[in-house]
KEGU-254859 format. One record per residue (C-alpha): residue number from 1; residue in one letter; chain; x, y, z. Coordinates in Angstrom, 1 decimal. Example, Ala and Ser with C-alpha at 12.3 -4.5 7.8 and 13.67 -1.06 7.14 Angstrom:
@k: 1; r: A; c: A; east: 12.3; north: -4.5; up: 7.8
@k: 2; r: S; c: A; east: 13.7; north: -1.1; up: 7.1
REM end
This chain:
@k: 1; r: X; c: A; east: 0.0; north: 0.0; up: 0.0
@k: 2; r: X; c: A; east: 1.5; north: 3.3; up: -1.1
@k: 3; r: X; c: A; east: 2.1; north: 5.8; up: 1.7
@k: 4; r: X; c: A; east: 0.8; north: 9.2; up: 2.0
@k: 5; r: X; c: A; east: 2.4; north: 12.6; up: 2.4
@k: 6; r: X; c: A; east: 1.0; north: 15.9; up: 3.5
@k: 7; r: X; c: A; east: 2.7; north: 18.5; up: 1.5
@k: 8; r: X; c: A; east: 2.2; north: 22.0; up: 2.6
@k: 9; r: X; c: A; east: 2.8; north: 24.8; up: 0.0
@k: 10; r: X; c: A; east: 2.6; north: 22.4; up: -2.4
@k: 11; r: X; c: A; east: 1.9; north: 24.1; up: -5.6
@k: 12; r: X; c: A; east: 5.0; north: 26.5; up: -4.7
@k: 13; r: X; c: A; east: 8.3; north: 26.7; up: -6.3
@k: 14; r: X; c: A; east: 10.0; north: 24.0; up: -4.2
@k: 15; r: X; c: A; east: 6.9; north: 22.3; up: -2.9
@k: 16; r: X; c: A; east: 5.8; north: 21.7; up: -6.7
@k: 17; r: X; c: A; east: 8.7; north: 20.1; up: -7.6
@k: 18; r: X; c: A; east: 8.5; north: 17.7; up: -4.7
@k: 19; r: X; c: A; east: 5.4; north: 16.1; up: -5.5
@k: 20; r: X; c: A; east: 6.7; north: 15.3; up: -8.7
@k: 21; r: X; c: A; east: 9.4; north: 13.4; up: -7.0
@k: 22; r: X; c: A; east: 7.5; north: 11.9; up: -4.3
@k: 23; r: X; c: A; east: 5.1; north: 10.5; up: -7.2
@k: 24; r: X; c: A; east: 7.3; north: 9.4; up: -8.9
@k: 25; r: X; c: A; east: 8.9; north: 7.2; up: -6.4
@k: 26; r: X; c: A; east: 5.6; north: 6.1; up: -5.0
@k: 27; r: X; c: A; east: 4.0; north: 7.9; up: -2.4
@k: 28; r: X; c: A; east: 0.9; north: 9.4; up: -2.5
@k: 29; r: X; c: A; east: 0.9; north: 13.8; up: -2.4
@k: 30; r: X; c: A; east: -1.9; north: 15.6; up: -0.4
@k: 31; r: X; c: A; east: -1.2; north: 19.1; up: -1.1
@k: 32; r: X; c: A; east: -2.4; north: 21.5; up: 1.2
@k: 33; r: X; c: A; east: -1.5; north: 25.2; up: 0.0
@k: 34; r: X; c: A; east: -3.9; north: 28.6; up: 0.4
@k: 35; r: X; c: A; east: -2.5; north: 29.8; up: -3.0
@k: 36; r: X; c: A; east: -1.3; north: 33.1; up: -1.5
@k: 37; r: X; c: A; east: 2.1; north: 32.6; up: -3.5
@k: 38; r: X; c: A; east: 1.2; north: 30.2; up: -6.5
@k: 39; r: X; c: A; east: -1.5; north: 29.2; up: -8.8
@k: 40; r: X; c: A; east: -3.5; north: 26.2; up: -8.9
@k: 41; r: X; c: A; east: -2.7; north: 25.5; up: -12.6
@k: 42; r: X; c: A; east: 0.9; north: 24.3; up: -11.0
@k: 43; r: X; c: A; east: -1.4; north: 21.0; up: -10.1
@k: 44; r: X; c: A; east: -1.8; north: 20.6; up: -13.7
@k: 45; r: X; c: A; east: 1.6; north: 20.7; up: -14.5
@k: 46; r: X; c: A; east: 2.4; north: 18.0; up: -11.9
@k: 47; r: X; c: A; east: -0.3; north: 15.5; up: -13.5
@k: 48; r: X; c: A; east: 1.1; north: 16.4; up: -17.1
@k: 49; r: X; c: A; east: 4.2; north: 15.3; up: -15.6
@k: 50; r: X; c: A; east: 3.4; north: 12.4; up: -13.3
@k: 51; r: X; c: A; east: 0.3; north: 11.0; up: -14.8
@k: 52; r: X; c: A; east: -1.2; north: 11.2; up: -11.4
@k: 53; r: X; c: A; east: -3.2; north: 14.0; up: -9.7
@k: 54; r: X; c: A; east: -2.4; north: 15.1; up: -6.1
@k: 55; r: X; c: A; east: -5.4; north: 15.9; up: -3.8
@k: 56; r: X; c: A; east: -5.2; north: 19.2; up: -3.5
@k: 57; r: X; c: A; east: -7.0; north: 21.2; up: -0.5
@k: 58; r: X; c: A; east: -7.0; north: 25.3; up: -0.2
@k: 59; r: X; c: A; east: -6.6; north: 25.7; up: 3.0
@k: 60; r: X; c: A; east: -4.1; north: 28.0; up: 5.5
@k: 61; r: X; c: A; east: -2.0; north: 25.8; up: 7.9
@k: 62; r: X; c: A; east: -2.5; north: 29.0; up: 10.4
@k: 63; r: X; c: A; east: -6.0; north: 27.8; up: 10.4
@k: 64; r: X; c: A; east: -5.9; north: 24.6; up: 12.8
@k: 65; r: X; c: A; east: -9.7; north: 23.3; up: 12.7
@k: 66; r: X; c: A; east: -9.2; north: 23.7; up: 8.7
@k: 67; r: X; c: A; east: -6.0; north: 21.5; up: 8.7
@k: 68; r: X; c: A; east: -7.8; north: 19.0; up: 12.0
@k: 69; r: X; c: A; east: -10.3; north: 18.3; up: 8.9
@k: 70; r: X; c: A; east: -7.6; north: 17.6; up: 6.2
@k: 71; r: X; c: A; east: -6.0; north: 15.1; up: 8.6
@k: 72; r: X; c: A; east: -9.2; north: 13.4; up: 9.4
@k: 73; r: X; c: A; east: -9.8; north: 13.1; up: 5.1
@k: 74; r: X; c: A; east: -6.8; north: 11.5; up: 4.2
@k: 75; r: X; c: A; east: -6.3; north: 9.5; up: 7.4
@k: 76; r: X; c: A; east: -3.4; north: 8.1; up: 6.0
@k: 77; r: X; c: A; east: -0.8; north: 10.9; up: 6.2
@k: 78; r: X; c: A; east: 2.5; north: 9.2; up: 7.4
@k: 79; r: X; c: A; east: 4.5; north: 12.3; up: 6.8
@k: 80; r: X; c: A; east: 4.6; north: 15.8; up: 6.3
@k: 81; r: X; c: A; east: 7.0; north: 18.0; up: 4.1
@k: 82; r: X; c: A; east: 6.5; north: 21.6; up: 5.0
@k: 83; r: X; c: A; east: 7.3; north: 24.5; up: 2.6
@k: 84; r: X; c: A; east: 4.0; north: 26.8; up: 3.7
@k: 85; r: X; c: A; east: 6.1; north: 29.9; up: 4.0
@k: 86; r: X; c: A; east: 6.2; north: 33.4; up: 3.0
@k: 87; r: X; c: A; east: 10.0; north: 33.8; up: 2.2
@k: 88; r: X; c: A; east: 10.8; north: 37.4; up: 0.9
@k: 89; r: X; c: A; east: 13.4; north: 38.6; up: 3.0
@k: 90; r: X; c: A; east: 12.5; north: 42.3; up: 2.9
@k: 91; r: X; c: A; east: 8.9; north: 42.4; up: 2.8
@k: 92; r: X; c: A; east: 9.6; north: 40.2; up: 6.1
@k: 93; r: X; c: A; east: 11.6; north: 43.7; up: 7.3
@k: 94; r: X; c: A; east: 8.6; north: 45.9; up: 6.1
@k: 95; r: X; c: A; east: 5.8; north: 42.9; up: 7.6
@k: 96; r: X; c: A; east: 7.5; north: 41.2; up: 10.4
@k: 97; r: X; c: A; east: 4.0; north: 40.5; up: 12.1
@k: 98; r: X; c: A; east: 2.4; north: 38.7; up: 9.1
@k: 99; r: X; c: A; east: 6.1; north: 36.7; up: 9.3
@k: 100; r: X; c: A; east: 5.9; north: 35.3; up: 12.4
@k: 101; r: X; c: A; east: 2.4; north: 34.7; up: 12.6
@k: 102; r: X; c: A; east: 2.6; north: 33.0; up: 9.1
@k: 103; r: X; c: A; east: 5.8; north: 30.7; up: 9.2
@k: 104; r: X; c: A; east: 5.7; north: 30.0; up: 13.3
@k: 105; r: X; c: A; east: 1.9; north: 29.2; up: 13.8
@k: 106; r: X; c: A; east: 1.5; north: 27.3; up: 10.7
@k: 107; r: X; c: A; east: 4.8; north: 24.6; up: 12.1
@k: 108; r: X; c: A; east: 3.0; north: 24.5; up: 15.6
@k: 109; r: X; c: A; east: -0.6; north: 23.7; up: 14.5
@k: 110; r: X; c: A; east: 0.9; north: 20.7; up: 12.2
@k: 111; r: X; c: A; east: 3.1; north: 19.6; up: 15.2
@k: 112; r: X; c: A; east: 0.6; north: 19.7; up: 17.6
@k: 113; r: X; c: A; east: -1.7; north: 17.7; up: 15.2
@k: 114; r: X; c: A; east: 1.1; north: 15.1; up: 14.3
@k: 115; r: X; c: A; east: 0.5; north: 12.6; up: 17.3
@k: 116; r: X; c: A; east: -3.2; north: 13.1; up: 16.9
@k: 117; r: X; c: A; east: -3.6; north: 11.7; up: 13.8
@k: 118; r: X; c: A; east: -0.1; north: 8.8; up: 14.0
@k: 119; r: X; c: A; east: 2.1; north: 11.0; up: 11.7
@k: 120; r: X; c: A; east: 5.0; north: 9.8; up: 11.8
@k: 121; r: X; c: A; east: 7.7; north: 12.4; up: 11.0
@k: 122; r: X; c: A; east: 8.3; north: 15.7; up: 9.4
@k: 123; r: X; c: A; east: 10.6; north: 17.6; up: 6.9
@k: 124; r: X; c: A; east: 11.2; north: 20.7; up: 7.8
@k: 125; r: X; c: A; east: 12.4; north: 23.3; up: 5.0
@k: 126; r: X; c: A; east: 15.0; north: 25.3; up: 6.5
@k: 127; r: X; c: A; east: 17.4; north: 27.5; up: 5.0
@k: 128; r: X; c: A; east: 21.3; north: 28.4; up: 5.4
@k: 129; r: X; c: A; east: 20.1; north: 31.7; up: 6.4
@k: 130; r: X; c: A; east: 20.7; north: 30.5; up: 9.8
@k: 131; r: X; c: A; east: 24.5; north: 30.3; up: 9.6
@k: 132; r: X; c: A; east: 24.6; north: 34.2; up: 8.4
@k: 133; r: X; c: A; east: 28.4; north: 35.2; up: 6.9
@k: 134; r: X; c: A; east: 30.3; north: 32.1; up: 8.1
@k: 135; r: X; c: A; east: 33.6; north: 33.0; up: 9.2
@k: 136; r: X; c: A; east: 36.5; north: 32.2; up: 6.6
@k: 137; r: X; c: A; east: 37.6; north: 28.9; up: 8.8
@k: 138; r: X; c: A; east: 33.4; north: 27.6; up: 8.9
@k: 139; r: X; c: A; east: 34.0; north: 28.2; up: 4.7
@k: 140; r: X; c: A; east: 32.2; north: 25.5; up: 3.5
@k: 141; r: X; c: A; east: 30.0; north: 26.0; up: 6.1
@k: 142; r: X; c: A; east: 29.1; north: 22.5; up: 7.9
@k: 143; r: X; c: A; east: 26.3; north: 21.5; up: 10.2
@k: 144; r: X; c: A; east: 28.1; north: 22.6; up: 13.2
@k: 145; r: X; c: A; east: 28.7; north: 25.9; up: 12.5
@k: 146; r: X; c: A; east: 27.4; north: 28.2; up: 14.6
@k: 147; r: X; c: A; east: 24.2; north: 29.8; up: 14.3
@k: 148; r: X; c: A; east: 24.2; north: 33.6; up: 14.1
@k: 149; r: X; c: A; east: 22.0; north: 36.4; up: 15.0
@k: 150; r: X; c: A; east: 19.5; north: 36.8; up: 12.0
@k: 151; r: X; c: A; east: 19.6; north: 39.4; up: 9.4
@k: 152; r: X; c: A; east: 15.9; north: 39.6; up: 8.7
@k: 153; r: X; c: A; east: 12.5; north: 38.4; up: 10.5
@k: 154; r: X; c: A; east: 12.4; north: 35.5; up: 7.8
@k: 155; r: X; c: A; east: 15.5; north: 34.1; up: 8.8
@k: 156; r: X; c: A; east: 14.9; north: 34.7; up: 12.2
@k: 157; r: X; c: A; east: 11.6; north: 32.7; up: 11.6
@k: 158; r: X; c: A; east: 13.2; north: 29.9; up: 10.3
@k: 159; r: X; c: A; east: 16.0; north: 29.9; up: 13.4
@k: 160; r: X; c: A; east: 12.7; north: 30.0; up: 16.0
@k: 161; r: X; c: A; east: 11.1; north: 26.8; up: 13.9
@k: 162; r: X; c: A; east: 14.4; north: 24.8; up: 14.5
@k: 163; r: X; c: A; east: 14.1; north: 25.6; up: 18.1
@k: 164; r: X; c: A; east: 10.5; north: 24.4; up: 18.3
@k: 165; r: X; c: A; east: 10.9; north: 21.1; up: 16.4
@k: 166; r: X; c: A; east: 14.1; north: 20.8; up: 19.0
@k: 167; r: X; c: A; east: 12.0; north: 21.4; up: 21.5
@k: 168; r: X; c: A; east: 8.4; north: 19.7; up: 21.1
@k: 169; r: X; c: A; east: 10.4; north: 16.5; up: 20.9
@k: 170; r: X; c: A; east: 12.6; north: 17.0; up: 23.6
@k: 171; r: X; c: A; east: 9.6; north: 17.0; up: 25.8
@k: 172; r: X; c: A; east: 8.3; north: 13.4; up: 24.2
@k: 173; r: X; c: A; east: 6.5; north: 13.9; up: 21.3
@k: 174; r: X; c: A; east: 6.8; north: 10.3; up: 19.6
@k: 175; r: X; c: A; east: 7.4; north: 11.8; up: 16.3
@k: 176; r: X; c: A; east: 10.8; north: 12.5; up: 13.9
@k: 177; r: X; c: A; east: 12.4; north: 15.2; up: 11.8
@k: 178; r: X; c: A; east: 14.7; north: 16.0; up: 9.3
@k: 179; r: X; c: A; east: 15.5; north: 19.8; up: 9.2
@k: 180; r: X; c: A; east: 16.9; north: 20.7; up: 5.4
@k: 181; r: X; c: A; east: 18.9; north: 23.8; up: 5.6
@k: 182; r: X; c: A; east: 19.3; north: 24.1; up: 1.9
@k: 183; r: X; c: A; east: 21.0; north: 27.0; up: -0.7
@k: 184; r: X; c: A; east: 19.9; north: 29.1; up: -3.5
@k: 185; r: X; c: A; east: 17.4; north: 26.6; up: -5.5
@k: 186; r: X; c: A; east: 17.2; north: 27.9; up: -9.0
@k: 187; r: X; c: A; east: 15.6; north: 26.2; up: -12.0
@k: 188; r: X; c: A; east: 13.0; north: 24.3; up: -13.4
@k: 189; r: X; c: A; east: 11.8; north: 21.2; up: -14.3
@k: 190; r: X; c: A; east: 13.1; north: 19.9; up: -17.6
@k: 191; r: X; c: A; east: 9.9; north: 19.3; up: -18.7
@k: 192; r: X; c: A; east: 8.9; north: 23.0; up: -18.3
@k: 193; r: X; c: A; east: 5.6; north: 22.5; up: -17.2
@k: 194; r: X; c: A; east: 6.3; north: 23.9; up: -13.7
@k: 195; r: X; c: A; east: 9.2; north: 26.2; up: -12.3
@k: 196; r: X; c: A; east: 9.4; north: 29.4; up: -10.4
@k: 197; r: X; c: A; east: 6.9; north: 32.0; up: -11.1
@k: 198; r: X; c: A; east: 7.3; north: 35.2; up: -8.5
@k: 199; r: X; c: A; east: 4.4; north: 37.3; up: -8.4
@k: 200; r: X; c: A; east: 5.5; north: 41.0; up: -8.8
@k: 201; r: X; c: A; east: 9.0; north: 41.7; up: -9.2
@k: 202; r: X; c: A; east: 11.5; north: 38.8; up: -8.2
@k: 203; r: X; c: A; east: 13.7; north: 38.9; up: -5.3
@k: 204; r: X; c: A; east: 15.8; north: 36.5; up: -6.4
@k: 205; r: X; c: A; east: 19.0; north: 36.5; up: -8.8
@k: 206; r: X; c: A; east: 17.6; north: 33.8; up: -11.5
@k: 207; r: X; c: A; east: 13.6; north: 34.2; up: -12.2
@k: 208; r: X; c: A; east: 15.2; north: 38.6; up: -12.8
@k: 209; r: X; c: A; east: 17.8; north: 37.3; up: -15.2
@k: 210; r: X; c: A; east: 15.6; north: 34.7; up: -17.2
@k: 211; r: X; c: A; east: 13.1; north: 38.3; up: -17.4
@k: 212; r: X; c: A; east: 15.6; north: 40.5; up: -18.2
@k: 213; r: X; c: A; east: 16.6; north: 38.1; up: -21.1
@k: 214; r: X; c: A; east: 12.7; north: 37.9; up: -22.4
@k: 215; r: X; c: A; east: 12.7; north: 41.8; up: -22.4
@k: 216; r: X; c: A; east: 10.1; north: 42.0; up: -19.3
@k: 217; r: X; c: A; east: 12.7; north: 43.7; up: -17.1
@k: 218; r: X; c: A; east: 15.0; north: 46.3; up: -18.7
@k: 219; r: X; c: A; east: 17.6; north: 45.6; up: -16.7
@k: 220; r: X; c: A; east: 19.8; north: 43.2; up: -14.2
@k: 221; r: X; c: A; east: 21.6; north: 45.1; up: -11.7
@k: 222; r: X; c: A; east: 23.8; north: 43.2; up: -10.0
@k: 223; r: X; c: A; east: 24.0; north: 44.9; up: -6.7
@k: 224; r: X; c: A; east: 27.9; north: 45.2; up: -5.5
@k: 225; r: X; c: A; east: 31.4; north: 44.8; up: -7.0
@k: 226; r: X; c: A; east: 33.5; north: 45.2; up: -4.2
@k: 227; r: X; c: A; east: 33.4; north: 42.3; up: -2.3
@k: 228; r: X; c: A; east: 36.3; north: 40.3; up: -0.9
@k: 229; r: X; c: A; east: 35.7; north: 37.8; up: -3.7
@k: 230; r: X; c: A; east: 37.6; north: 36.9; up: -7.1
@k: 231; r: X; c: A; east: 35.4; north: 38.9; up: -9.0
@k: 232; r: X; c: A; east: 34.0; north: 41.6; up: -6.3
@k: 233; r: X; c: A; east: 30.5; north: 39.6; up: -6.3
@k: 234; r: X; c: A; east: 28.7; north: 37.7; up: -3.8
@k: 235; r: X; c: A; east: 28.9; north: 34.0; up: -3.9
@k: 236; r: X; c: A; east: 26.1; north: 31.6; up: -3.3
@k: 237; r: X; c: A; east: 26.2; north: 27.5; up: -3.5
@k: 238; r: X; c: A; east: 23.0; north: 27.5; up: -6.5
@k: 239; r: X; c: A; east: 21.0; north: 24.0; up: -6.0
@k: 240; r: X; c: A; east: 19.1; north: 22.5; up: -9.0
@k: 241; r: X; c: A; east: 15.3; north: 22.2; up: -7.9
@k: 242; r: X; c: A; east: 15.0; north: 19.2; up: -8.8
@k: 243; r: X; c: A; east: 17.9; north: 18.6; up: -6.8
@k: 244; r: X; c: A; east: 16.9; north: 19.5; up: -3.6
@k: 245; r: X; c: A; east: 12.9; north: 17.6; up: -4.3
@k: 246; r: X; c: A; east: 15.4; north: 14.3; up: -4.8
@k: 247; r: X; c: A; east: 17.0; north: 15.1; up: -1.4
@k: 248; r: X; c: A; east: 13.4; north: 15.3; up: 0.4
@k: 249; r: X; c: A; east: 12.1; north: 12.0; up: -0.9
@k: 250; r: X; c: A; east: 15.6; north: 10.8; up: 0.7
@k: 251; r: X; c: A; east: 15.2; north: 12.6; up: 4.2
@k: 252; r: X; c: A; east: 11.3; north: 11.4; up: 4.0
@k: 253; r: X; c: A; east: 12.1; north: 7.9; up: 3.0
@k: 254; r: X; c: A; east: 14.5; north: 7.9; up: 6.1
@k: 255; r: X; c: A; east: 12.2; north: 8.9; up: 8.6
@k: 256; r: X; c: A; east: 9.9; north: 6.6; up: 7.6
@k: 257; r: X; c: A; east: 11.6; north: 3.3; up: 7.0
@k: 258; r: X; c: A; east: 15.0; north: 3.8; up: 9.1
@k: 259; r: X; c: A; east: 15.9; north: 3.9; up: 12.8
@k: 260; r: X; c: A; east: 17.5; north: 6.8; up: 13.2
@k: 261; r: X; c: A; east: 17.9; north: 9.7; up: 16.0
@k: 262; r: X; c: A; east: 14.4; north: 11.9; up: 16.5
@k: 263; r: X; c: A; east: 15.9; north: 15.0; up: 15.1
@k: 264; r: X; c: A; east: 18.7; north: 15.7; up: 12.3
@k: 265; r: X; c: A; east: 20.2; north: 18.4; up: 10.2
@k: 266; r: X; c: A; east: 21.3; north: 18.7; up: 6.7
@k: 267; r: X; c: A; east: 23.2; north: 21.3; up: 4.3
@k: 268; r: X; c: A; east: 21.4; north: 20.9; up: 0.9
@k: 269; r: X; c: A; east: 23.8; north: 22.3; up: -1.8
@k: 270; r: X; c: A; east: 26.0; north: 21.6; up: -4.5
@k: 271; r: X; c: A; east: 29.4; north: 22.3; up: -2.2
@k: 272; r: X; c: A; east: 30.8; north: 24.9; up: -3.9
@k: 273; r: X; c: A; east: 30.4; north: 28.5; up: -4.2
@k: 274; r: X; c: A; east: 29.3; north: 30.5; up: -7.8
@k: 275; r: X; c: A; east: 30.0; north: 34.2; up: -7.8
@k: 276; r: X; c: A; east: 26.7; north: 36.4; up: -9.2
@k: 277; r: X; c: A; east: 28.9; north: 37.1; up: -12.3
@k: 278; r: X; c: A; east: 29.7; north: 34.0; up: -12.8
@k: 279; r: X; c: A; east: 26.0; north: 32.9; up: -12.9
@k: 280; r: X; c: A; east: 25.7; north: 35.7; up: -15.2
@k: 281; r: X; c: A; east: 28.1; north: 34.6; up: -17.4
@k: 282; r: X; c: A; east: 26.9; north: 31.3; up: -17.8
@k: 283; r: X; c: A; east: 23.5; north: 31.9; up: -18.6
@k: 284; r: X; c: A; east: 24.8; north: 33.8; up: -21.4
@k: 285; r: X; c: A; east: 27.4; north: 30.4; up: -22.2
@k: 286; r: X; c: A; east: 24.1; north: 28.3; up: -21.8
@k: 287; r: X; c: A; east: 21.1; north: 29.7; up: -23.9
@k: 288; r: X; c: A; east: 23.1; north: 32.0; up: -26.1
@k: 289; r: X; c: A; east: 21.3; north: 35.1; up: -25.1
@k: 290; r: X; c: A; east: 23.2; north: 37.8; up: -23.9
@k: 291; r: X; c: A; east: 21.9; north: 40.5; up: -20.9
@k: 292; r: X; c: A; east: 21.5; north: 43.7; up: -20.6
@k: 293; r: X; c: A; east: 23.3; north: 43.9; up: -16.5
@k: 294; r: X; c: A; east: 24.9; north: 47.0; up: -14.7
@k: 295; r: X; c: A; east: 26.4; north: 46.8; up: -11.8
@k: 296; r: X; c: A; east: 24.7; north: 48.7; up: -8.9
@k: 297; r: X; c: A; east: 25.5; north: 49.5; up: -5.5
@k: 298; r: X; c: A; east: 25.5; north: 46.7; up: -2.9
@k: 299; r: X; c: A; east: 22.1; north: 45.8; up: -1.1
@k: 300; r: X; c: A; east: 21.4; north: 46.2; up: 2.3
@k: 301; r: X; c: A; east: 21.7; north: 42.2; up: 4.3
@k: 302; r: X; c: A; east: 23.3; north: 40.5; up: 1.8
@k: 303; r: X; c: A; east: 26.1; north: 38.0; up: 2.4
@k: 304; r: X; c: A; east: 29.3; north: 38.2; up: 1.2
@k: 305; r: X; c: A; east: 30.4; north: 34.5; up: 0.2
@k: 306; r: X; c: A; east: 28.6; north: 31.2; up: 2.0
@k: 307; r: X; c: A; east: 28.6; north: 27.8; up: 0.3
@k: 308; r: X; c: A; east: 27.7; north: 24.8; up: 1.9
@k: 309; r: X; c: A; east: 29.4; north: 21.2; up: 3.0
@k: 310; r: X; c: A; east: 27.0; north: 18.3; up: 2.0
@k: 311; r: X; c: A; east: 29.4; north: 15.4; up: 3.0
@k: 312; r: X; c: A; east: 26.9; north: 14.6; up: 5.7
@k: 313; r: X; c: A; east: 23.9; north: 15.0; up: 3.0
@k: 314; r: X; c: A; east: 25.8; north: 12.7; up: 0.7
@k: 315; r: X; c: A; east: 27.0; north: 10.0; up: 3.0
@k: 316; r: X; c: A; east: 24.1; north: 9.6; up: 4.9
@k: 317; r: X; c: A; east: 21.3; north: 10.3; up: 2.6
@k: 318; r: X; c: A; east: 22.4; north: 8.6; up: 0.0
@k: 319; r: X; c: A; east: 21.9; north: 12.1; up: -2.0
@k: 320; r: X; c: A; east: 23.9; north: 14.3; up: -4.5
@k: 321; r: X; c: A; east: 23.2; north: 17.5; up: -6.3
@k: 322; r: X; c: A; east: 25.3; north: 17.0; up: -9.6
@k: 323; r: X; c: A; east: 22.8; north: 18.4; up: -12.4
@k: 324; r: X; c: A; east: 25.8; north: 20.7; up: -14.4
@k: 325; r: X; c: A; east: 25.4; north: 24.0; up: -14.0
@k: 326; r: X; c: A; east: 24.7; north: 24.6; up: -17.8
@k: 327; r: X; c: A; east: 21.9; north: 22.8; up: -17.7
@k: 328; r: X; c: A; east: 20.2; north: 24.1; up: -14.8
@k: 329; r: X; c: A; east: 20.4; north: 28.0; up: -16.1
@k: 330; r: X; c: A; east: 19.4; north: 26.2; up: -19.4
@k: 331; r: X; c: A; east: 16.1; north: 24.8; up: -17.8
@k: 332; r: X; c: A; east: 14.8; north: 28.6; up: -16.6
@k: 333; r: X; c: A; east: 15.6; north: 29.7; up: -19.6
@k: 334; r: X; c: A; east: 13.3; north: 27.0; up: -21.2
@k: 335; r: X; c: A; east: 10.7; north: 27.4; up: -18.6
@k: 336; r: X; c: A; east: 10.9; north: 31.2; up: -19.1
@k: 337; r: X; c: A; east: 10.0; north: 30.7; up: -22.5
@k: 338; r: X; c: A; east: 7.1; north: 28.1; up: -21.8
@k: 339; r: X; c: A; east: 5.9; north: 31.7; up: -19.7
@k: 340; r: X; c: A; east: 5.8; north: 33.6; up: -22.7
@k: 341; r: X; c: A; east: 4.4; north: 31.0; up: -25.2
@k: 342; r: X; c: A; east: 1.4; north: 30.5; up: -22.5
@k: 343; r: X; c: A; east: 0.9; north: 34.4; up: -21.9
@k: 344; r: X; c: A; east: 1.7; north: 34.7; up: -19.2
@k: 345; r: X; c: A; east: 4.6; north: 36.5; up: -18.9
REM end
């Protein structure tokens, strides 16, 4: 009998891409997502891809006696993967509130519902936000590197969620979790039928280059050339979405079928570092299209350089990011153009 998991923010960016995976290597997908970020279209994408639909249910994971009835509806959830999150690091300066109401209510109401209905374990989606700028000897930063003070409410959120999942099963709870801390996840399925669609204008480096290359955004800037790095940009460890769904199925198909301890952390990355010119660059190397980019004074909260170790990812999962590079900037490109051959952007 195939096992079912509870996938909040399902139709998002990451989320999306995770049911594909999870289908595809068995399990049965309840998505739960209140469509504040996404489209429910993405669902059609996923059963173009899969062959198989995902129950879907519109529903807020704030709301407790909404997500009490998905639980008692599919009374087969074994697991939880939980991506229902609002992520942009400065609206979460401008809306701190809405942040921690949002990201720490919605991880307490599935937690607290978890023994109720014999779930077993949960994925926690984390980020390496939590590590800040690493000091040159934590470069690659490892699980053990310290945790610093957070730049923004969103990363603080996602500190203060590690500390409750710590925490609830400390005091007993008979349940499991794998916290992902993962990287920069950037493009889309090769199939582009689903990928990274940011409603207004993005805040993050890839979905504003692969616009900028269509002609909807004039310009890139690239914000800061005087860094203490080889080319005076910042350097981020850029993870193939697809990628990082593959290492969720893993984590998930730990909790579920292995004895292990009742918490454990995880960098999700590639392992090394690209600088934003180089990322750049190589979209230009990989779809032939060159950019119109400036360079523009450095933004306020950015890190200089932070790349992650994944030995532990790789040796214990059983997991590895090794999608080229090429290929990944190739499949937002693609998934772009999909965007503008729908209309939609």
């Amino acid at each position: 009998m195939k096992k079912t998991i509870l996938v909040t923010g399902g139709t998002g960016f990451i989320g999306s891409h995770t049911t594909v995976e999870l289908q595809e290597a068995g399990y049965d997908v309840v998505i739960v997502d209140n469509l504040s970020n996404s489209k429910i279209e993405v669902v059609d994408g996923i059963e173009k891809i899969t062959g198989i639909r995902p129950a879907f249910e519109q529903v807020d994971c704030c709301d407790i006696d909404a997500l009490k009835a998905v639980f008692a509806k599919y009374p087969g959830i074994c697991g939880i993967i939980h991506f229902a999150a609002s992520k942009a690091v400065g609206e979460s300066v401008e809306k701190p509130l809405l942040y921690y109401r949002n990201n720490i209510n919605s991880l307490i109401n599935l937690l607290e519902l978890m023994p109720e209905f014999g779930v077993k374990g949960i994925i926690f989606s984390s980020s390496c936000t939590v590590y800040g700028q690493p000091s040159a000897e934590n470069l690659p930063v490892t699980e053990k590197a310290p945790i610093q003070k957070a730049l923004s409410p969103y990363g603080n959120t996602k500190q203060i969620n590690e500390e409750i999942i710590q925490d609830y099963i400390h005091s007993g709870a008979n349940i499991k979790s794998v916290i992902l801390r993962y990287f920069n996840p950037i493009g889309a399925h090769p199939s582009a039928l689903i990928g990274e669609l940011p409603l207004g204008v993005p805040m993050n480096l890839i979905p504003f280059v692969t616009q900028t290359a269509i002609g909807v955004r004039e310009q890139l800037k690239v914000f800061g050339n005087d860094y203490s790095t080889p080319d005076g940009t910042c350097i981020r460890d850029y993870i193939y979405v697809v990628d990082l769904a593959k290492a969720h199925v893993a984590a998930m198909t730990r909790v579920l079928e292995q004895e292990t301890d009742p918490v454990e952390v995880f960098n999700i990355g590639t392992g090394r570092g690209l600088s934003t010119l180089e990322v750049v660059q190589g979209f230009e190397k990989a779809t032939g299209v060159k950019l119109n980019w400036a360079f523009a004074p450095r933004r306020e909260g950015d890190i200089e350089k932070v790349w992650g170790n994944v030995d532990k990812a790789n040796k214990v999962l059983g997991w590895k990011a090794d999608t080229p590079i090429e290929d990944v900037l190739a499949s937002a490109w693609k998934w772009q153009l999909k965007l503008r051959e729908d209309g939609i952007m």
